[in-house]
C-alpha positions as a printed Julia matrix, in Angstrom:
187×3 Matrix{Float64}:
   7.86  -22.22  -23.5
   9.97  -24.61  -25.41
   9.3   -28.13  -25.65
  11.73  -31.16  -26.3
  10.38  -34.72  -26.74
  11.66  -38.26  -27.99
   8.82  -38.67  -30.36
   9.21  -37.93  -33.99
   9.73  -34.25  -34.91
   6.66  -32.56  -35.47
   6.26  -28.57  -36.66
   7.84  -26.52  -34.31
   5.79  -25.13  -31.71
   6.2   -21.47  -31.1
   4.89  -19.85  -27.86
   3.19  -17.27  -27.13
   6.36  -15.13  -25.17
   8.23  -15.19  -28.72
   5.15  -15.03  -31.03
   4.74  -11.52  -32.99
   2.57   -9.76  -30.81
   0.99   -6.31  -32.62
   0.77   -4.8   -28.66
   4.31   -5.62  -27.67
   6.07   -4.55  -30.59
   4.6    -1.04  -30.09
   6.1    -0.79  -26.98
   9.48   -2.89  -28.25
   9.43   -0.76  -31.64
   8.89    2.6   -30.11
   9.56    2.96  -26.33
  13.39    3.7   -26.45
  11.99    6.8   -28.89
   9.5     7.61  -26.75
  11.41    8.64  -23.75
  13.66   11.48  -25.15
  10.84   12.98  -27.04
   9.05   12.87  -24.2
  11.5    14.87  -21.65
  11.61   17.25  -24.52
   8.0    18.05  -25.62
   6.29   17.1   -22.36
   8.22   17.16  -19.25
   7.35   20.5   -18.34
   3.47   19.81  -19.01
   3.04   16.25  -17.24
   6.23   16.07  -15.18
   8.28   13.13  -14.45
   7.22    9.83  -15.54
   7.16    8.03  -11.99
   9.86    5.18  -11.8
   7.07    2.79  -11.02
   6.08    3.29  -14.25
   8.95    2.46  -16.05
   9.71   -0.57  -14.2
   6.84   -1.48  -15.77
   7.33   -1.18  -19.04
  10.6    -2.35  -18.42
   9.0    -6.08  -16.96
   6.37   -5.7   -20.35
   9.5    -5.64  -22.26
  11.79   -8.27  -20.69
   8.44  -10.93  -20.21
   9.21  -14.5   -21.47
  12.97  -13.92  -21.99
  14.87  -17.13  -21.09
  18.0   -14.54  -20.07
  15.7   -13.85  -17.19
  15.49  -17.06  -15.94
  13.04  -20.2   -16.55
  11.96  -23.04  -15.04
  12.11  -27.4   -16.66
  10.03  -29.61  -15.96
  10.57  -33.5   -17.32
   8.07  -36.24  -17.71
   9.53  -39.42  -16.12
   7.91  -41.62  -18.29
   8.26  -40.36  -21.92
  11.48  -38.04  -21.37
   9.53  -35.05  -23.15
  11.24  -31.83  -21.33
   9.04  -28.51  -21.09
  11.36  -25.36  -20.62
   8.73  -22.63  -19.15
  10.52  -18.81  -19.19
   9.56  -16.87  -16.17
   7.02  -13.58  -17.14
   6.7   -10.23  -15.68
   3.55   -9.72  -13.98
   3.4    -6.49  -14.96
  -0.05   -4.82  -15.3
   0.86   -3.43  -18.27
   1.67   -7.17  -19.85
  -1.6    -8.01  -21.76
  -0.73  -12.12  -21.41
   0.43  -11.83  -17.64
  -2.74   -9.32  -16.64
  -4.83  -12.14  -18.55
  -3.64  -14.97  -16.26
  -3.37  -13.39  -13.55
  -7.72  -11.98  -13.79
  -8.07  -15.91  -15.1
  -6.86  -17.27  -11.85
  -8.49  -14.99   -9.44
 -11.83  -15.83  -11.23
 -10.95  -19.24  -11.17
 -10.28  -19.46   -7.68
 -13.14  -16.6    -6.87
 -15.62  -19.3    -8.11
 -14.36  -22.39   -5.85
 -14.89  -20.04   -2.96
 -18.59  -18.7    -3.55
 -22.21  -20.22   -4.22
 -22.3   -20.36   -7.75
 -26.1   -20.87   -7.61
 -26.31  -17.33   -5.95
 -28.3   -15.27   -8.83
 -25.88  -11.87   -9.22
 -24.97   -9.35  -10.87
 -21.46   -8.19  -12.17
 -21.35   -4.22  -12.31
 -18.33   -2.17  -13.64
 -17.85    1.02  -12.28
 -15.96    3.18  -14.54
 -14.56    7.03  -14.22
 -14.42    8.81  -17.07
 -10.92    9.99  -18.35
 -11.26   13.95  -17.34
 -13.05   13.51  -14.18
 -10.37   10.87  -13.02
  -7.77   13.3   -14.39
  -9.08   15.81  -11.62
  -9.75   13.08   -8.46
  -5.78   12.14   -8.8
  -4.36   15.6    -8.95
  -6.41   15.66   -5.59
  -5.21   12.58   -4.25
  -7.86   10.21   -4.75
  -6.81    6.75   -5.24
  -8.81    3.68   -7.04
  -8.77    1.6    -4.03
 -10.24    4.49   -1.9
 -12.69    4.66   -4.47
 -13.9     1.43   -5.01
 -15.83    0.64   -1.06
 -17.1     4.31   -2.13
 -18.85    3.13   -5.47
 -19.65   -0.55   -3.81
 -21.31    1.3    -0.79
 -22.91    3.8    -3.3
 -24.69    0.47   -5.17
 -25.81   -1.1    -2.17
 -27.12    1.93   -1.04
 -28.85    2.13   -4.04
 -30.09   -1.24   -4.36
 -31.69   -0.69   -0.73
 -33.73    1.63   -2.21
 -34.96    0.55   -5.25
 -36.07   -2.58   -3.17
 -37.75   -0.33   -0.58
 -35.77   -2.57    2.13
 -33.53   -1.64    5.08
 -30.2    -2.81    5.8
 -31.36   -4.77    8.48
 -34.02   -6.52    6.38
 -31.67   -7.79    3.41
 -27.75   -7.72    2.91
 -26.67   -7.45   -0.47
 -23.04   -9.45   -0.91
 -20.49   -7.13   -2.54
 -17.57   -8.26   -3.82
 -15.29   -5.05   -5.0
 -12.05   -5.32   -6.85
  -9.6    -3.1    -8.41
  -8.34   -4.06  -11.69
  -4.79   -2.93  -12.77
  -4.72   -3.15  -16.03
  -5.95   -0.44  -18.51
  -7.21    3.23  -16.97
  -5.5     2.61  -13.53
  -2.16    2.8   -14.94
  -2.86    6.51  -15.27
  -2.89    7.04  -12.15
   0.3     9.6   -10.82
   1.8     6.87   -7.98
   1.87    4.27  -10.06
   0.31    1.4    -8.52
């Protein structure tokens, strides 16, 4: 984001797209490496790395560049101009994957009851055991009415209710960022 105005200069404001940032520069100091010893030392163990994959380290690693296009907006009344780069949207992007969870909360919570008690459950696999459901073809979002279904079944119970007594309201999402990228496709 770069900002111009007609008021006195002030300290320059740096944003966030160009500020050091310890989990980019892994991936900007080391990914060009990575590849080649990868094909070597690993190839024949893991396979391929899927294209899908590389596109997105490839959006990580272009996010916030004005070469990639950017948007201005200009206040009418004061003149100040506010240059806005476009990001990635990649899951593996920390910032975009932040914004992106921000606005579907944000939104999520114009949409439902707030004064509903509830509960927020995270259902994780751990990394061996989801190693094994993907080589078999499992996906996340097969899994996820599985493990929502799973809960309710379970809250049923502990209640001592039927499902035609009481409906428990279930809202299950996938999120992308973090131990879903391992999985083989990609998405």
């Amino acid at each position: 984001m770069y900002i111009c105005s007609k008021q006195p200069p002030k300290s320059d404001y740096i944003p966030a797209m160009e500020r050091w940032n310890f989990y980019k520069s892994i991936w900007q100091n080391h990914w060009d490496d990575f590849l080649p010893i990868y094909n070597k030392n690993f190839l024949s163990i893991y396979g391929q790395i899927h294209p899908g994959k590389i596109e997105e380290v490839q959006k990580l690693l272009n996010c916030g560049n004005f070469l990639n296009g950017f948007q201005r907006y200009t206040c009418m009344e004061c003149g100040t101009n506010l240059v806005v780069p476009f990001t990635c949207k990649s899951r593996l992007c920390l910032s975009c994957n932040r914004k992106k969870l921000f606005s579907w909360s944000s939104n999520l919570s114009f949409i439902l009851n707030t004064d509903f008690k509830h509960i927020h459950v995270t259902f994780t696999i751990p990394g061996t055991l989801s190693e094994i459901l993907f080589q078999k073809g499992y996906s996340t979002e097969d899994m996820i009415p599985l493990a929502a279904e799973v809960y309710r079944n379970q809250l049923l119970n502990a209640a001592n209710l039927s499902p035609s007594e009481w409906q428990p309201g279930i809202l299950a999402t996938v999120h992308k960022c973090g131990g879903s990228a391992s999985s083989p496709t990609g998405s």
